[in-house]
N, C-alpha and C positions, 0 to 999 in steps of 0.2 A: 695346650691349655688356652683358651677363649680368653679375651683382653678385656679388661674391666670395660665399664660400658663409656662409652664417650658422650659426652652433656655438653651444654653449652657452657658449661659454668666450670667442667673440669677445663674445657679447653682454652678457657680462662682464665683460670688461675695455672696451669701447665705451661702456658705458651705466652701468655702475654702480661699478668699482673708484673712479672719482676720488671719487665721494663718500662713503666708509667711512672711519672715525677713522684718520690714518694709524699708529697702531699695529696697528690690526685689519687693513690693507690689508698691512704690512708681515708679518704673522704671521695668515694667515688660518685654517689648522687652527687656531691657539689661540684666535683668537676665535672661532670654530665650535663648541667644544669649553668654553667658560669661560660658566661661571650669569651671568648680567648686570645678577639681579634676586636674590640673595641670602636676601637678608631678605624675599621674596614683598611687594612692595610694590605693592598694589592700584590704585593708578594709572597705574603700566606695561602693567598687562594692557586697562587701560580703555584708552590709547594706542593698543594694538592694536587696540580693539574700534572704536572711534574711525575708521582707516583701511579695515577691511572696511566700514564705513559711507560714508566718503568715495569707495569704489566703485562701492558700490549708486548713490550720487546721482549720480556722475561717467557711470554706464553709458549713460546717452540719447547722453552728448556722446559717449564711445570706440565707441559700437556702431552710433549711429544704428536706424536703420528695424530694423536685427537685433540689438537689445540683448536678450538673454536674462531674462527674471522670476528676479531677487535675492531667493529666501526664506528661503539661511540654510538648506536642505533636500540633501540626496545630490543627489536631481532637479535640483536648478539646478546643481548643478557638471558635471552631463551638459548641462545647456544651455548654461552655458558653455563648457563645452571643448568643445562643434561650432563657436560663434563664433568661435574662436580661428584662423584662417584664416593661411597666408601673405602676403595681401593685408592683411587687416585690421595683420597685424605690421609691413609696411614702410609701409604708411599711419603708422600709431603713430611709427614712426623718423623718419620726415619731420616732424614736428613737435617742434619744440622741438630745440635744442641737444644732439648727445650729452656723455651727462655732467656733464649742467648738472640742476637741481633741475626745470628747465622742461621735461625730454624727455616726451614724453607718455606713450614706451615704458616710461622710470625709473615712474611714476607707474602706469601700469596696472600693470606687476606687482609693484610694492611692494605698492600698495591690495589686487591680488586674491590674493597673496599672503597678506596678514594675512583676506581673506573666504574663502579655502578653508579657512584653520585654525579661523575662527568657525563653519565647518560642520560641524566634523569636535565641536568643542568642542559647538555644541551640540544634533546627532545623536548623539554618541554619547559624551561624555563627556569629551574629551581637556581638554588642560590644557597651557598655554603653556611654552615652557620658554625664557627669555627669552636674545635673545644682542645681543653690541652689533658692527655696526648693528642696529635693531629688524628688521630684514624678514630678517634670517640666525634670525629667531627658529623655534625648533621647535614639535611641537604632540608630546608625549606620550602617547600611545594604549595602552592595556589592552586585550587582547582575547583572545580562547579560541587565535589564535594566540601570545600572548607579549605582551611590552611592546616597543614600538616609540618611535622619536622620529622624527618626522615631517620631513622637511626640503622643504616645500611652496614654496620661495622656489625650489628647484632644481628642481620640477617644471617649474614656469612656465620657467625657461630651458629645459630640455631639451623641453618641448613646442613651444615654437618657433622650434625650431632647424630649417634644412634637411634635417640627417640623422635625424628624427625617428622612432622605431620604435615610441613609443608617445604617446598623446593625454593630458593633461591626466585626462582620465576614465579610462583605463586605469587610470594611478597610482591614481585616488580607488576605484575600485573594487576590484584587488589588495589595497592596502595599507589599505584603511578597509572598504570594504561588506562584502567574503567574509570577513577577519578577525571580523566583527562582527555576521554574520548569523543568524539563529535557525531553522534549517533544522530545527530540531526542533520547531515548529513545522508544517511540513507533514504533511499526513494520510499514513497506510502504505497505502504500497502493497501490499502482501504478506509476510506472516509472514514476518523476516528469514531466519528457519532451511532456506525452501525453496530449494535448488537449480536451478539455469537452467543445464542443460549446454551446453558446450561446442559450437558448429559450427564441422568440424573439415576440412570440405572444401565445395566447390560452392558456398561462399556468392554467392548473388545476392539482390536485392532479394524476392525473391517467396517464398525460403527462410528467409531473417531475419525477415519477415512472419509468414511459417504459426508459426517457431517460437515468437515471441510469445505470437501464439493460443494454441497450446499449451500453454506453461510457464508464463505471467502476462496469463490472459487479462481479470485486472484492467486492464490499460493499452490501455485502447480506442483511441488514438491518439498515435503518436508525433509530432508538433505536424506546425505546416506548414514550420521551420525546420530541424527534420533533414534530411539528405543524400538528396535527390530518388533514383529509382531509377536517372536517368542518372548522376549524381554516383556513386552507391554503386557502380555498376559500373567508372567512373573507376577510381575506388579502389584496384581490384583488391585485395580483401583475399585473406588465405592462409588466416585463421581468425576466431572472433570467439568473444568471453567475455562471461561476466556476473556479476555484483557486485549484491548487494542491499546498499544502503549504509544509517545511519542508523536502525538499528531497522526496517527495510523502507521507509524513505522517497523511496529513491532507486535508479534504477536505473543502474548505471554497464555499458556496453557499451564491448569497446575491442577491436583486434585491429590488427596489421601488416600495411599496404596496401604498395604499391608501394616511397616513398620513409619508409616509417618508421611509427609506432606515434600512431592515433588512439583518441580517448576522448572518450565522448558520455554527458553525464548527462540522464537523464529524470525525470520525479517524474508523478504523475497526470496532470497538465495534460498532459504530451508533454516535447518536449525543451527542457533550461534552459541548458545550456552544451556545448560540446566543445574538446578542448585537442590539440596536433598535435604528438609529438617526432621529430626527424628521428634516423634509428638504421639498422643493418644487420639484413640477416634474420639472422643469424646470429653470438651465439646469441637464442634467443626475446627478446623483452619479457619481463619479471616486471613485475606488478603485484596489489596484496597490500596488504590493510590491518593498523593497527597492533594492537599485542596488546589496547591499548584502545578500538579501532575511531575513533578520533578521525581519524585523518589516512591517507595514503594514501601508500605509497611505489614508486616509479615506478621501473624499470631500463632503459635502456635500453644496446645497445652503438654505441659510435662510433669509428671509428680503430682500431677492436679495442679499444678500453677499454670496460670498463662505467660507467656515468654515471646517477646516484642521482638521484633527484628526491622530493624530500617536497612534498604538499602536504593541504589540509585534505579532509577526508572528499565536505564538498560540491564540490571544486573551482575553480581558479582563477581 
């Protein structure tokens, strides 16, 4: 018989509501929302530091043969969040009591919980924002997107839930890496100012090619991870554009295939990412950077509405 479906919210109230002060259990926005640690009282935060450590050394027993390398690095929280497996989670729940201090499940993501926020803390600078229970605690982030508060305790539920949309790593990379990344740092590609017109019909693979050559015959190779020429024809695009982003550091390519509006960043090496919004041909996509070229803003239409998308220059 199939196991009821697992949510963020059963494994929630399953595995961890019994053991929150029952004020905090009784009134959780407010304990979500109330400083825990005031007075910044430097032994709290070591508490924390404390439990990202009780993970690294607990990882042999939770992972066995596939325990991921604990450095405290971006790279390990992609290596953990591939470990994080539907299997490896109902293993975890078979151990130990739910809602007991002994569940194994309680215990992994308390501990990995307080280890993603020491990554974040120190890559890139965050800073605890204490709540009571400790593992409701936040991680406060600065970054050329804004200031952010971290709620990394909910990653870990929503990553291993059954209806799961995004990984453990999606989150760290959205909301920490591209926030925080130095893409100005890569070398230019081409004098921002020069133009890459418009292909405004017959796009095929072998026409996107030549026009390359053409207009930016700096970019000797669009990687091996861009859209094969079968894919590209998949596609069926209608048009396709180009963006010099970053002072010329980047080359953004985007146009409306079949079910909606694609967008592929490039930089020298070839291709670094692409993002997919589902939209009607009619009217166009807009897409258009901002009057301080920092970020990018996306149009799409859906239902007949228009639907706004902001995101950063390098993309998401």
């Amino acid at each position: 018989m199939p196991h009821a479906k697992v949510t963020a919210e059963t494994l929630l109230s399953e595995y961890f509501l019994a053991l929150y002060p029952p004020d905090a259990r009784a009134d959780l926005s407010r304990a979500r929302s109330t400083d825990a640690n005031p007075v910044n009282n430097p032994s709290i935060a070591r508490h924390l530091d404390e439990a990202a450590a009780a993970f690294e050394r607990n990882a042999p027993a939770l992972f066995g043969d596939d325990a991921p390398l604990l450095d405290r690095t971006d790279a390990s929280v992609h290596r953990l969040s591939a470990a994080l497996t539907p299997a490896r989670r109902d293993a975890w729940r078979a151990m130990g009591d739910a809602g007991s201090p002994a569940s194994a499940l309680f215990n992994a993501v308390v501990h990995g919980a307080a280890y993603v926020g020491a990554c974040i803390v120190a890559e890139h600078g965050g800073a605890w924002r204490v709540r009571r229970p400790l593992w409701e605690s936040l991680v406060h982030l600065t970054s050329r997107a804004g200031d952010a508060d971290l709620a990394v305790f909910h990653w870990w539920l929503r990553s291993l839930a059954d209806d799961a949309t995004e990984t453990l790593a999606d989150r760290y990379r959205a909301l920490v890496e591209i926030p925080c990344a130095t893409p100005e740092t890569l070398p230019v590609l081409a004098p921002p100012d020069r133009r890459l017109p418009r292909i405004a019909k017959g796009v095929r693979y072998d026409v996107f090619y030549k026009h390359l050559k053409a207009h930016l015959p700096e970019l000797r190779d669009v990687g091996e991870h861009f859209p094969s020429p079968e894919r590209f024809a998949e596609l069926g695009f209608k048009w396709l554009d180009f963006l010099l982003l970053g002072g010329g550091r980047m080359l953004l390519v985007y146009g409306p295939g079949e079910n909606g509006l694609h967008l592929y960043w490039l930089t020298a090496a070839g291709f670094e990412k692409g993002a997919f919004w589902p939209s009607e041909a009619f009217p166009e996509p807009i897409v258009r950077p901002s009057a301080d070229g920092q970020k990018l803003e996306v149009i799409v239409s859906v239902g007949g509405r228009a639907q706004t998308h902001e995101l950063l220059w390098w993309g998401p």
